[in-house]
PDB file of N, CA, C, O and CB in Angstrom:
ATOM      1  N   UNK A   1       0.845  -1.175   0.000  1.00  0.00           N
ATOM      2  CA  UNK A   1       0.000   0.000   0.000  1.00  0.00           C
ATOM      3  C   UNK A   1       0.897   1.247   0.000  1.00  0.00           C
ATOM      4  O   UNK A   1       1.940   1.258   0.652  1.00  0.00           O
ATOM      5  CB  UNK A   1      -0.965  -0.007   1.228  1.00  0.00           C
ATOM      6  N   UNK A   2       0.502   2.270  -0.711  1.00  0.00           N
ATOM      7  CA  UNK A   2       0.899   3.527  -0.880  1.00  0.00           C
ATOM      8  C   UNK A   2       0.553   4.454  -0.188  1.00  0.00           C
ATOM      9  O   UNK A   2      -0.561   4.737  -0.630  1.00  0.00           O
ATOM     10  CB  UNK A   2       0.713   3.866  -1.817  1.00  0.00           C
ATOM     11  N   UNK A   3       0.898   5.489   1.058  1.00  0.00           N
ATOM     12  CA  UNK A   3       0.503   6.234   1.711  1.00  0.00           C
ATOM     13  C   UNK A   3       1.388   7.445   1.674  1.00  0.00           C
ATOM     14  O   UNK A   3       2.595   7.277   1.500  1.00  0.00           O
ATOM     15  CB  UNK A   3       0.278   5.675   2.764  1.00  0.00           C
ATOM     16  N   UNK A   4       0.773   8.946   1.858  1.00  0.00           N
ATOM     17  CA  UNK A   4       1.643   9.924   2.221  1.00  0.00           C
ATOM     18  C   UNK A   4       2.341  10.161   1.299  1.00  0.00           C
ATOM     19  O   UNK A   4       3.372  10.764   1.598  1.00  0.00           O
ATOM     20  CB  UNK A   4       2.336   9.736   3.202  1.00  0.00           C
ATOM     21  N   UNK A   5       2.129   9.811  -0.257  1.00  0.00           N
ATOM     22  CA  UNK A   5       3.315   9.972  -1.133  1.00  0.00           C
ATOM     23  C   UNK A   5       3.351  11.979  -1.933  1.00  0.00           C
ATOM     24  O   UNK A   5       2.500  12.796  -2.283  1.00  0.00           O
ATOM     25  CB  UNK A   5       3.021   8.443  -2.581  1.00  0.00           C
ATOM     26  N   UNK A   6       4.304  11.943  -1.893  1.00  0.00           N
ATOM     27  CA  UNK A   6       4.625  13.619  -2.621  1.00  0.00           C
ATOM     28  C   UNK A   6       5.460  13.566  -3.278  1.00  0.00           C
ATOM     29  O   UNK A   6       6.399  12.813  -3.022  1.00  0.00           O
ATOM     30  CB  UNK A   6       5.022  14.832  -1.854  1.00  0.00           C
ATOM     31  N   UNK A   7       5.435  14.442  -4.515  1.00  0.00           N
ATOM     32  CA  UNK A   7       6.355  14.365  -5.886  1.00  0.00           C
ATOM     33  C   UNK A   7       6.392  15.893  -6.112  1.00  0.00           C
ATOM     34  O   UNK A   7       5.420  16.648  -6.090  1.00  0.00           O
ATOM     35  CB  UNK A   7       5.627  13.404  -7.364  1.00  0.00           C
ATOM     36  N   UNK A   8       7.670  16.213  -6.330  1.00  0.00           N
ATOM     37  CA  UNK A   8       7.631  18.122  -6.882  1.00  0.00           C
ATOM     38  C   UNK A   8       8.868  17.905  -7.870  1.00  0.00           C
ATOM     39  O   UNK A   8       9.772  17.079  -7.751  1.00  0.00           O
ATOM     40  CB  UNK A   8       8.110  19.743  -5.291  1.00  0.00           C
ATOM     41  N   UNK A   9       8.716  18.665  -8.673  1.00  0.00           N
ATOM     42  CA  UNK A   9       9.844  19.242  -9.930  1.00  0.00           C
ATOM     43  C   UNK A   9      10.885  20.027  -9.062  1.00  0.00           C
ATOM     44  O   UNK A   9      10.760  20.875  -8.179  1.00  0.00           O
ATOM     45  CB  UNK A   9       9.056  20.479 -11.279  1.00  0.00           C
ATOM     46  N   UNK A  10      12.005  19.391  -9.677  1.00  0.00           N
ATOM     47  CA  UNK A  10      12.923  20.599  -8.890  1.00  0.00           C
ATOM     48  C   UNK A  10      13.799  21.115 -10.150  1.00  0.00           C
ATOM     49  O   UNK A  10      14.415  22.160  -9.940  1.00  0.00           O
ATOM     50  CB  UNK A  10      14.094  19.930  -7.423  1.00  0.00           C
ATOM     51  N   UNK A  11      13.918  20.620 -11.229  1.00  0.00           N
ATOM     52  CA  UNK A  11      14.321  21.611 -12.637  1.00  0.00           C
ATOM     53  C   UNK A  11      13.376  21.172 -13.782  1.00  0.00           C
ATOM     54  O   UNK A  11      12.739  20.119 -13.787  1.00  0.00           O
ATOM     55  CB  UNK A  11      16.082  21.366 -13.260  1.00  0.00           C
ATOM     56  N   UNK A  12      13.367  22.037 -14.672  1.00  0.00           N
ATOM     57  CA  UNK A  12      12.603  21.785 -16.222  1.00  0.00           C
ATOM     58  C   UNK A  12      13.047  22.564 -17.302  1.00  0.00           C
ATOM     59  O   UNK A  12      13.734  23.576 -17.171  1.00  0.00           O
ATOM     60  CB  UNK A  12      11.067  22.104 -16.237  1.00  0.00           C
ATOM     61  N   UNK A  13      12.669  22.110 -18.343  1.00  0.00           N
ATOM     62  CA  UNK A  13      13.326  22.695 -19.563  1.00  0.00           C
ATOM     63  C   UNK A  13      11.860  22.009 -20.476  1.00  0.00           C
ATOM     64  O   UNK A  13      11.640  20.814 -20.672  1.00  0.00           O
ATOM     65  CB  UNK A  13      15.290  22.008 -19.999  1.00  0.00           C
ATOM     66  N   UNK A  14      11.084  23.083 -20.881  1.00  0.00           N
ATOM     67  CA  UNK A  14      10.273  22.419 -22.220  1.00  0.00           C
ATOM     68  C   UNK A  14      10.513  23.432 -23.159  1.00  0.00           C
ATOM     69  O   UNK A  14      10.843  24.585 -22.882  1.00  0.00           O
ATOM     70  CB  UNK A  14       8.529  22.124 -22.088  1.00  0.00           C
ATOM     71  N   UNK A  15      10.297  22.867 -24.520  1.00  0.00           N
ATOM     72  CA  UNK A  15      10.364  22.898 -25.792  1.00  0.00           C
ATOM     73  C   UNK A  15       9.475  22.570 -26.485  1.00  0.00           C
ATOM     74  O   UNK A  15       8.980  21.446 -26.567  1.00  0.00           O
ATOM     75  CB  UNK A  15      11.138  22.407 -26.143  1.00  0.00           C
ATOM     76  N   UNK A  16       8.969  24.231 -27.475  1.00  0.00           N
ATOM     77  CA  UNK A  16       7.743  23.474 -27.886  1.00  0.00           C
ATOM     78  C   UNK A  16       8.465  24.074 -29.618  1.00  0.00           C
ATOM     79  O   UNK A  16       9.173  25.033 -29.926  1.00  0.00           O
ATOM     80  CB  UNK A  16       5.748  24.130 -27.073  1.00  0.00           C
ATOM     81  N   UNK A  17       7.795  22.865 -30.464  1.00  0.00           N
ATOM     82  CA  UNK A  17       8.396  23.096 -31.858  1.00  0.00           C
ATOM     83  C   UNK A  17       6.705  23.304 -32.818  1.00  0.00           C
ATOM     84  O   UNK A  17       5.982  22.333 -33.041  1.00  0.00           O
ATOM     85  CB  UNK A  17       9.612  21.406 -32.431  1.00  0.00           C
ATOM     86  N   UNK A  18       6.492  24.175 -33.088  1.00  0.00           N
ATOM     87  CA  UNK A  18       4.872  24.299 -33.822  1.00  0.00           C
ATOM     88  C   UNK A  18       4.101  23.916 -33.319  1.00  0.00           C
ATOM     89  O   UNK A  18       3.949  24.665 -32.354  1.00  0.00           O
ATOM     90  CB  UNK A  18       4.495  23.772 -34.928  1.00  0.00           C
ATOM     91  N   UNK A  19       3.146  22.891 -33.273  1.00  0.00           N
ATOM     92  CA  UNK A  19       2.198  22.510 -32.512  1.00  0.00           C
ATOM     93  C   UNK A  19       2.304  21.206 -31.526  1.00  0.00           C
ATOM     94  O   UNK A  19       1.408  20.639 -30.900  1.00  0.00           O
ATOM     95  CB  UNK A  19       1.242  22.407 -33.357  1.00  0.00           C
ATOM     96  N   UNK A  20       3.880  20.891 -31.610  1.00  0.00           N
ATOM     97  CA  UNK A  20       4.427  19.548 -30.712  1.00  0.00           C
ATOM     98  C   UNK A  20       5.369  20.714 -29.798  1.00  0.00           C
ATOM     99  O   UNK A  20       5.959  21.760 -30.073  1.00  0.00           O
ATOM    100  CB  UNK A  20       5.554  17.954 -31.806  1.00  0.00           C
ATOM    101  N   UNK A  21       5.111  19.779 -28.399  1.00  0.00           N
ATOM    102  CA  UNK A  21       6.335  20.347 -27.192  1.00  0.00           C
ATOM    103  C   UNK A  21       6.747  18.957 -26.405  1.00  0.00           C
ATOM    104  O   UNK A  21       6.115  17.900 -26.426  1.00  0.00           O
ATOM    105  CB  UNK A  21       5.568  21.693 -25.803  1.00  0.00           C
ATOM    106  N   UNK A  22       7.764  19.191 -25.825  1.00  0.00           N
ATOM    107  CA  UNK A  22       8.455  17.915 -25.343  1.00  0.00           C
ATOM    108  C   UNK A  22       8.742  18.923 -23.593  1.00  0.00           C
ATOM    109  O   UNK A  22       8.856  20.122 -23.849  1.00  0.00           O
ATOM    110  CB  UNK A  22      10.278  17.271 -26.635  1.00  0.00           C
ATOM    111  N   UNK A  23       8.823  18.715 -22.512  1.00  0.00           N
ATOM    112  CA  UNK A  23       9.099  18.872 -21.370  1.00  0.00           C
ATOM    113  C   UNK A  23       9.717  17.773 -20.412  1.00  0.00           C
ATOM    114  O   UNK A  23       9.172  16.915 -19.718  1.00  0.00           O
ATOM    115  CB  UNK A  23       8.102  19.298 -21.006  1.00  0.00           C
ATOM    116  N   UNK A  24      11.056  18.102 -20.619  1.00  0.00           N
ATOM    117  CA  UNK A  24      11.900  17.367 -19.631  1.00  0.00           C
ATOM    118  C   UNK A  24      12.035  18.178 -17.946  1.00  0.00           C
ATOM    119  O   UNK A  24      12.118  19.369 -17.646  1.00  0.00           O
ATOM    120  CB  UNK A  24      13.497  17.262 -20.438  1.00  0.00           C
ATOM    121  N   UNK A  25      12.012  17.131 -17.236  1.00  0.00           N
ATOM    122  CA  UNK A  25      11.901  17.927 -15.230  1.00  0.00           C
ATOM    123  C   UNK A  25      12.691  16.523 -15.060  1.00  0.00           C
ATOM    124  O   UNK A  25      12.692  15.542 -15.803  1.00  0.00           O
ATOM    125  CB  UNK A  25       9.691  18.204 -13.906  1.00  0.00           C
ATOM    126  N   UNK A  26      13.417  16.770 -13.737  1.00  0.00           N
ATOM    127  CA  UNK A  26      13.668  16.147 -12.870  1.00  0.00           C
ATOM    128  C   UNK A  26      12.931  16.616 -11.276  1.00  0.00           C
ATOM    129  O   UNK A  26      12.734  17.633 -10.611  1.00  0.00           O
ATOM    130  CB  UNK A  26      15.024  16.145 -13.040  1.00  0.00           C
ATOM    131  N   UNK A  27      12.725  15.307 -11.218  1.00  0.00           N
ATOM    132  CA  UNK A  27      11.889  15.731  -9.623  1.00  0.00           C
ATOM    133  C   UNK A  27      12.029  14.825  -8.660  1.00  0.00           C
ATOM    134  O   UNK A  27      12.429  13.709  -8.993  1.00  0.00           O
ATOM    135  CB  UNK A  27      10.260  15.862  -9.645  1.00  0.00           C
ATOM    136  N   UNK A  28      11.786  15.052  -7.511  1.00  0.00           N
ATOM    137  CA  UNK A  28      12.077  14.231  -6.452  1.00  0.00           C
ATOM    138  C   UNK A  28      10.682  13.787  -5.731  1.00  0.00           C
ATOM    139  O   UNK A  28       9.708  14.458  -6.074  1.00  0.00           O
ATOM    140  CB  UNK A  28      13.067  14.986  -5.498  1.00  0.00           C
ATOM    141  N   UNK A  29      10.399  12.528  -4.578  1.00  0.00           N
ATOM    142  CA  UNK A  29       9.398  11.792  -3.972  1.00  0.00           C
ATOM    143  C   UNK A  29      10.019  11.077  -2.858  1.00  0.00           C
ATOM    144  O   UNK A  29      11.045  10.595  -2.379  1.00  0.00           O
ATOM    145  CB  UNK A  29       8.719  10.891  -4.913  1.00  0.00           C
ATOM    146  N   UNK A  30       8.667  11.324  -2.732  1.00  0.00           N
ATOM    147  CA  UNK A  30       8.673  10.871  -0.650  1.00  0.00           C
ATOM    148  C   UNK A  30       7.571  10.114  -0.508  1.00  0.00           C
ATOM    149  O   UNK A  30       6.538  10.248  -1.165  1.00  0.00           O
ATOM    150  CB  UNK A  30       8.391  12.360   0.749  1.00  0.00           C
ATOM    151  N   UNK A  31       7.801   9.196   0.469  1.00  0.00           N
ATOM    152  CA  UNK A  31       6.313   8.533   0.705  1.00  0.00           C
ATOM    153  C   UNK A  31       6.445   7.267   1.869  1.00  0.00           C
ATOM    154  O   UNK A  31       7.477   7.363   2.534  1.00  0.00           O
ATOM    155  CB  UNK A  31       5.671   7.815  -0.940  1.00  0.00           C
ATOM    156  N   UNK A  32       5.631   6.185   2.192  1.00  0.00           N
ATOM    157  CA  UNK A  32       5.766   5.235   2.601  1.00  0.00           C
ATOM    158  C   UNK A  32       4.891   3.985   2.092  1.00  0.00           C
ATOM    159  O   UNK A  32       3.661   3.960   2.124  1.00  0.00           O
ATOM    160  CB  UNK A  32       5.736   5.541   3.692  1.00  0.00           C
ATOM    161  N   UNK A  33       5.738   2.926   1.605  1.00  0.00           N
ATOM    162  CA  UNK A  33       5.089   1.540   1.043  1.00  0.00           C
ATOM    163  C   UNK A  33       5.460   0.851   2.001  1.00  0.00           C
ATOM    164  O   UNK A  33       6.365   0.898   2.834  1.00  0.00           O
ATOM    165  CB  UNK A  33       5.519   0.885  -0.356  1.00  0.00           C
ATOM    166  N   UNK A  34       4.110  -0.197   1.611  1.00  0.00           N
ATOM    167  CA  UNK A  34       3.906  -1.321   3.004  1.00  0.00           C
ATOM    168  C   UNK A  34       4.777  -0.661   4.006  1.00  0.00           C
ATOM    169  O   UNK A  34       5.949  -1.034   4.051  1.00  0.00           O
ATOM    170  CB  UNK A  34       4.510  -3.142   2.762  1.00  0.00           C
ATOM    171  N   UNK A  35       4.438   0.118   4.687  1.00  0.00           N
ATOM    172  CA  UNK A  35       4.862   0.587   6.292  1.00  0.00           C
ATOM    173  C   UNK A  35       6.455   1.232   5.982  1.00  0.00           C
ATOM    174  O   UNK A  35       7.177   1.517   6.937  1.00  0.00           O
ATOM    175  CB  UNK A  35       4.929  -1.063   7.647  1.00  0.00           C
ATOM    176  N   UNK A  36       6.783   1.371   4.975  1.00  0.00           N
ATOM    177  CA  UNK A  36       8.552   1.315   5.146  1.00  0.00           C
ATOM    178  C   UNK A  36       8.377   2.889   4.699  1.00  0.00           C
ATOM    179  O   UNK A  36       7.675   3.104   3.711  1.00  0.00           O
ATOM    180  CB  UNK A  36       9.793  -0.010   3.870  1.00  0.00           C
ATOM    181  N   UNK A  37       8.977   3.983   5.373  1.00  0.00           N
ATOM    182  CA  UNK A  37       9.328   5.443   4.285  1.00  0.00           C
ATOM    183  C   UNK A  37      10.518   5.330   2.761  1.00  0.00           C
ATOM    184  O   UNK A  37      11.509   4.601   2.709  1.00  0.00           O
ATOM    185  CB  UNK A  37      10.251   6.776   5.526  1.00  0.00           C
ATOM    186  N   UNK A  38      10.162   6.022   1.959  1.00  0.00           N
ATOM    187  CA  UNK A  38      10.905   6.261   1.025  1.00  0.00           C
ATOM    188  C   UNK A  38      11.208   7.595   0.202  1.00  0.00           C
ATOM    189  O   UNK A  38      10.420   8.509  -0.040  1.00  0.00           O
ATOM    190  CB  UNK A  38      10.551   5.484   0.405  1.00  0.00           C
ATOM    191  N   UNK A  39      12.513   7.480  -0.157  1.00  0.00           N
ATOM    192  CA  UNK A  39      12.832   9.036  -0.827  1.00  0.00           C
ATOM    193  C   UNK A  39      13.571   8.486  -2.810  1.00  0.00           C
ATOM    194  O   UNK A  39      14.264   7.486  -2.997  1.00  0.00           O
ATOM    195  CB  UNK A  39      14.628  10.136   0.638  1.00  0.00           C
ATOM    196  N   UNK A  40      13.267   9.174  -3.590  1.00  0.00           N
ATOM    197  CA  UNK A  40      13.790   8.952  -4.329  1.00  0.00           C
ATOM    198  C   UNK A  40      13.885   9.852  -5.284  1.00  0.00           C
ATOM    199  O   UNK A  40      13.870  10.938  -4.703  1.00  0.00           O
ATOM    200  CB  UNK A  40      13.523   8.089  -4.518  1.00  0.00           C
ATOM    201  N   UNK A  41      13.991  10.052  -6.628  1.00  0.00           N
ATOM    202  CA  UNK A  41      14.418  11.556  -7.632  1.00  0.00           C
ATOM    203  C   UNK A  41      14.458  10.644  -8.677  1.00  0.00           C
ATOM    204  O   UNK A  41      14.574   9.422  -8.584  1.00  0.00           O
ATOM    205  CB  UNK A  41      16.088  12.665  -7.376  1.00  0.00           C
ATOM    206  N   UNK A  42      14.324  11.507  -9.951  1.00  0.00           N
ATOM    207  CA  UNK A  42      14.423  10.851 -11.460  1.00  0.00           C
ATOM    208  C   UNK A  42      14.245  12.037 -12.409  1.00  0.00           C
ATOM    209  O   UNK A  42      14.328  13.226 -12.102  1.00  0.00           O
ATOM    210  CB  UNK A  42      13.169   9.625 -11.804  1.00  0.00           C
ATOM    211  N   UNK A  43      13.987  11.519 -13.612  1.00  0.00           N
ATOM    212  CA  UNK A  43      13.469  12.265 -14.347  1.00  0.00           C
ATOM    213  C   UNK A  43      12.677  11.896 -15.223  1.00  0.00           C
ATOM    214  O   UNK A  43      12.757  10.711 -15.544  1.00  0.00           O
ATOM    215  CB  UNK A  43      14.142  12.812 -14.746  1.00  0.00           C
ATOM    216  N   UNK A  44      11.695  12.718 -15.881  1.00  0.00           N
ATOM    217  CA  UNK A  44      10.508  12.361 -16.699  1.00  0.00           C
ATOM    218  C   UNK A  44      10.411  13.240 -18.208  1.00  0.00           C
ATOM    219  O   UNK A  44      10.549  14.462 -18.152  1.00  0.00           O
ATOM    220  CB  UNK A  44       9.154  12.679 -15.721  1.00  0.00           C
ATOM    221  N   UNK A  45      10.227  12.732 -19.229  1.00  0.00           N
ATOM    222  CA  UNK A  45       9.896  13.285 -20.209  1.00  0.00           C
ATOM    223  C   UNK A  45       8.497  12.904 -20.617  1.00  0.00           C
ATOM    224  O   UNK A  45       8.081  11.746 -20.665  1.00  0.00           O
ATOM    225  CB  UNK A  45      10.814  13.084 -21.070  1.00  0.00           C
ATOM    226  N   UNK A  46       7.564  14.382 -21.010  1.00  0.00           N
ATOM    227  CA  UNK A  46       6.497  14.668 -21.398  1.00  0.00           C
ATOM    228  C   UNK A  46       6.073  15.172 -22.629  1.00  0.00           C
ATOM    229  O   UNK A  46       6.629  16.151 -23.128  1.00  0.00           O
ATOM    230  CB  UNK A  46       6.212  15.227 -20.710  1.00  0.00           C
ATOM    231  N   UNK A  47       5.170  14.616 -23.147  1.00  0.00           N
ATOM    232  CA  UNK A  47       5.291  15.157 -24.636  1.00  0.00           C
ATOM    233  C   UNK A  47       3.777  15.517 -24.814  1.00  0.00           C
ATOM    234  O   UNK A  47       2.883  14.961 -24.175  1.00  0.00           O
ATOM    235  CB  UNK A  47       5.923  13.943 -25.888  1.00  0.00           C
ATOM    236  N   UNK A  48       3.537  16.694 -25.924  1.00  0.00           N
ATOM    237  CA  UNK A  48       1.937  17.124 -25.788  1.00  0.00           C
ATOM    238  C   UNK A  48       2.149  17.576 -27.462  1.00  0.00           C
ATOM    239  O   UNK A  48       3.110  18.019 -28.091  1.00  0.00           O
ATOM    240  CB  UNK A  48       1.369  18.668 -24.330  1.00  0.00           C
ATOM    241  N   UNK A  49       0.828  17.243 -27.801  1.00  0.00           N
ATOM    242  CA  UNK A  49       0.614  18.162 -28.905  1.00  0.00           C
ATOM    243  C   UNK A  49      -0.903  19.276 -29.462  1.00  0.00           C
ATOM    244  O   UNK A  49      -2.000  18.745 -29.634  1.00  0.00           O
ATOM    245  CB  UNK A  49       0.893  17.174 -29.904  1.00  0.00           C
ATOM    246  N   UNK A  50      -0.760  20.344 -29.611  1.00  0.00           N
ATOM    247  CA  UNK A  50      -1.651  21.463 -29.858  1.00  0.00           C
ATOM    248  C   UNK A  50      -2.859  20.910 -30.483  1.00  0.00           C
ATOM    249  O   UNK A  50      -2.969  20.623 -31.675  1.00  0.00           O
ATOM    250  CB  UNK A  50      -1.017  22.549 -30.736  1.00  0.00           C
ATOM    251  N   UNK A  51      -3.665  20.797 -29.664  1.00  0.00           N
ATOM    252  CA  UNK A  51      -5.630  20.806 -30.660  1.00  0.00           C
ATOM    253  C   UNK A  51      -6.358  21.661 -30.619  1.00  0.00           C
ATOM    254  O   UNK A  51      -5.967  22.508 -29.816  1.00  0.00           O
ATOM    255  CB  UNK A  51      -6.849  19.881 -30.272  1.00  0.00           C
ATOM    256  N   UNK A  52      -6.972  21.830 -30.935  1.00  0.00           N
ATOM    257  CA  UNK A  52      -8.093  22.582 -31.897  1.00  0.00           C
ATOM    258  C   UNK A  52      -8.705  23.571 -30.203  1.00  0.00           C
ATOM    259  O   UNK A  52      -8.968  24.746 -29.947  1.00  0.00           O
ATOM    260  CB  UNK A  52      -9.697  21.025 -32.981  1.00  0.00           C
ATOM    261  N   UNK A  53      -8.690  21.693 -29.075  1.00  0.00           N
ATOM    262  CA  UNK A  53      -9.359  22.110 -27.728  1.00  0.00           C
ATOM    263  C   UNK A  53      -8.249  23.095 -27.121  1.00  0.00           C
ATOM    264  O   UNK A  53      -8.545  24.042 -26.392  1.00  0.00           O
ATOM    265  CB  UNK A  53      -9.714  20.707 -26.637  1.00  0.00           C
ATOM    266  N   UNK A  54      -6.937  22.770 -27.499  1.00  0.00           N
ATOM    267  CA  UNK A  54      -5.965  22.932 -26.331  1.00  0.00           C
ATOM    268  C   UNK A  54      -4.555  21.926 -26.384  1.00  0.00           C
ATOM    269  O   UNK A  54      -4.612  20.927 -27.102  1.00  0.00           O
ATOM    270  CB  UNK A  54      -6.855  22.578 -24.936  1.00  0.00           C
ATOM    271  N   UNK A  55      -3.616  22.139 -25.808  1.00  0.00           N
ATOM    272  CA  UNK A  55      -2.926  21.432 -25.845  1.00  0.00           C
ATOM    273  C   UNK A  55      -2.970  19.868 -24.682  1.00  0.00           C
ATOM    274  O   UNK A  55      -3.206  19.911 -23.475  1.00  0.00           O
ATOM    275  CB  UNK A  55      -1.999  22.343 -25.847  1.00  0.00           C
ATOM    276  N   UNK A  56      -2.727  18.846 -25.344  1.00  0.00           N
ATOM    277  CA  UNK A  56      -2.655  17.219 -24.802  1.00  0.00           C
ATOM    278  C   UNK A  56      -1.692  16.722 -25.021  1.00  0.00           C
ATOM    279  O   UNK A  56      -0.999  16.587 -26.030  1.00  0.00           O
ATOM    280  CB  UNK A  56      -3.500  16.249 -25.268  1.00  0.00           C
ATOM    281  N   UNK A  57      -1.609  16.322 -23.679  1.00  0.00           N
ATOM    282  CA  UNK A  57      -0.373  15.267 -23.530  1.00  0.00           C
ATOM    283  C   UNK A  57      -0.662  13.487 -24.615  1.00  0.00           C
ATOM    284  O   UNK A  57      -1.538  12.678 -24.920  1.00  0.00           O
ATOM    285  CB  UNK A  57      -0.337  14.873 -21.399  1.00  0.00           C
ATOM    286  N   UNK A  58       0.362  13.695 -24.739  1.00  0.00           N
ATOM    287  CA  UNK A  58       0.132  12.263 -25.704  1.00  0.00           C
ATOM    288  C   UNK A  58       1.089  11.035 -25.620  1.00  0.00           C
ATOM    289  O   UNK A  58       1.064  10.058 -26.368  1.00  0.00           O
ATOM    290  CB  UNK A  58       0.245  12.641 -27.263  1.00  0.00           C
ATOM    291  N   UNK A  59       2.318  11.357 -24.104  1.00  0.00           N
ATOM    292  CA  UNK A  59       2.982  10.609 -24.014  1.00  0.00           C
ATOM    293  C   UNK A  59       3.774  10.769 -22.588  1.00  0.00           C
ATOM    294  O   UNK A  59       4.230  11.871 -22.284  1.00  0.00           O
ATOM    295  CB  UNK A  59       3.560  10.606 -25.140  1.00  0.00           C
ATOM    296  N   UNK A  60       3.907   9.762 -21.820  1.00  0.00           N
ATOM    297  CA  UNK A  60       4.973  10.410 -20.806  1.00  0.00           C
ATOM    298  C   UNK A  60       5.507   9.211 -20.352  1.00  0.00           C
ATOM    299  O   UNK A  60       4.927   8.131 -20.239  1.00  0.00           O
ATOM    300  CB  UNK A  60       4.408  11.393 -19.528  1.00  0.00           C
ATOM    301  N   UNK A  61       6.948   9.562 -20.038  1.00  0.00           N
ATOM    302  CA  UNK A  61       8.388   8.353 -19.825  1.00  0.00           C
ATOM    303  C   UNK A  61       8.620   9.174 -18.388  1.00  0.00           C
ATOM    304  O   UNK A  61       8.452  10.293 -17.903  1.00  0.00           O
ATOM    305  CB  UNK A  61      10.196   8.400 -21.334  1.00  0.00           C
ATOM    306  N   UNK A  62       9.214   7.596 -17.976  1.00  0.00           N
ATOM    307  CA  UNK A  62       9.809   8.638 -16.397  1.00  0.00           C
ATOM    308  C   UNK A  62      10.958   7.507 -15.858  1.00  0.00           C
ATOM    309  O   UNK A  62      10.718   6.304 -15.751  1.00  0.00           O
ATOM    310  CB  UNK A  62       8.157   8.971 -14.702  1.00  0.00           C
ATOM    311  N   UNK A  63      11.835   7.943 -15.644  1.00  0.00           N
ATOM    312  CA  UNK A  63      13.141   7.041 -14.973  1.00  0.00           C
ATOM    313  C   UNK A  63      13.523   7.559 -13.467  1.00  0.00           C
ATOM    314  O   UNK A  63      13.738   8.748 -13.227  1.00  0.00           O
ATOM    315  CB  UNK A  63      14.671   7.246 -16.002  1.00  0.00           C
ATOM    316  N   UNK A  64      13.585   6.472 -12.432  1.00  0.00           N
ATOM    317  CA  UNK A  64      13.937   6.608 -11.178  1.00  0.00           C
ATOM    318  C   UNK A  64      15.706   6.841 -11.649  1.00  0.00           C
ATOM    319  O   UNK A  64      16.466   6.288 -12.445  1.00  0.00           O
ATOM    320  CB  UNK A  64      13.389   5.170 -10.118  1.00  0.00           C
ATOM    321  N   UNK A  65      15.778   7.609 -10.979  1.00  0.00           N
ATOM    322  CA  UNK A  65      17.327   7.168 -10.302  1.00  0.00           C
ATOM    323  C   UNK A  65      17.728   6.272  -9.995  1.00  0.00           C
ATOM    324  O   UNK A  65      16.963   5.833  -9.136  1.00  0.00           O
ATOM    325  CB  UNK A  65      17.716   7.521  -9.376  1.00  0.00           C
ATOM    326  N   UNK A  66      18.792   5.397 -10.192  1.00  0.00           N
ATOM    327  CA  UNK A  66      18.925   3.974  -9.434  1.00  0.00           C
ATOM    328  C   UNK A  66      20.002   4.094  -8.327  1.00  0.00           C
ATOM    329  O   UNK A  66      20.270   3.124  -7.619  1.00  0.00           O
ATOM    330  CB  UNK A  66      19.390   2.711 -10.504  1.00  0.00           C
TER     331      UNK A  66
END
């Protein structure tokens, strides 16, 4: 079980090229599984592209730190 968990950006860089943008962050998390606390950081790439409504995400990757 997952309890207490928190995630924040601590850098970013997006890029948007015409109606595609890509947003790279690294961010860090806290939390506690099955009873144990945990801390960890990574980074995630996000990708969106421009509609008609608004812009949508249409993809997202994310790597822990090991």
């Amino acid at each position: 079980m997952l309890a207490e968990f928190a995630e924040e950006e601590t850098g970013e860089r997006t890029e948007i090229f015409g109606d595609a943008a890509q947003r790279l962050c690294r961010y860090r998390k806290s939390g506690v599984h099955s009873g144990k606390p945990f801390t960890g950081a990574g980074t995630k790439s996000i990708h969106f592209l421009r509609m008609p409504e608004g812009w949508r995400m249409t993809a997202l990757f994310w790597d822990d730190d090991r």
